[in-house]
Each structure stands twice: as C-alpha cells, then as structure tokens.
N, C-alpha and C positions, 0 to 999 in steps of 0.2 A: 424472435426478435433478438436482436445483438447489439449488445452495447462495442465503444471503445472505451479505453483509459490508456494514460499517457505518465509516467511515474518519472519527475525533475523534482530538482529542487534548487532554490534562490537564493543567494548569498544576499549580504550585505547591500555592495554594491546593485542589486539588479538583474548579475547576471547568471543565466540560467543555463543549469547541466542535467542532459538528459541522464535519468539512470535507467530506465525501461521503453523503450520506441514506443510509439503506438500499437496496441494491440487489438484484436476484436475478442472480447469474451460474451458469453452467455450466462443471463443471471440465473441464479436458482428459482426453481418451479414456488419453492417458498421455504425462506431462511430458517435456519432452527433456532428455538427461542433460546436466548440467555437473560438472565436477570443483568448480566454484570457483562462488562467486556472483557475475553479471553485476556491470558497471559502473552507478553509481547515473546515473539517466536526470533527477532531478530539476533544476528552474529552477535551484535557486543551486546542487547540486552540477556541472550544466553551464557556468555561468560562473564556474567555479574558486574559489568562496568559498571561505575554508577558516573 
C-alpha cells in the first residue's frame, strides 16, 4: 500500500507554492520508537538560524 504526499506552503495572502510535487511513498512496515521528536535536519535550522 502507498501513500502520496504533496509538500507547499501558504502565504499570507492564500496563496500557495508548491515546494515538492506529488509523490507516491511507502510507509514503514513499523516506525522506530522515540520518546521525543528528532532534531530538525533542515538548511537554516542546520546553520543555526534562529
């Protein structure tokens, strides 16, 4: 079984810019457990933006 997901995001205004097309992934058989949610992996949260 396959999912999609579709990654945009929303301005102000309404309007909406895709940042990832639609894609089909496969979920995991079963997620590994964390107590806590990971550290954010992204570009400016990796160079310390704040």
């Amino acid at each position: 079984m396959t999912m999609t997901i579709k990654v945009y995001e929303v301005d102000r205004e309404g309007g909406i810019r895709v940042i990832r097309p639609e894609a089909e992934v496969a979920p995991l058989d079963r997620p590994e457990y964390a107590p806590e949610y990971p550290a954010c992996k992204c570009p400016t949260c990796a160079e310390g933006a704040s």
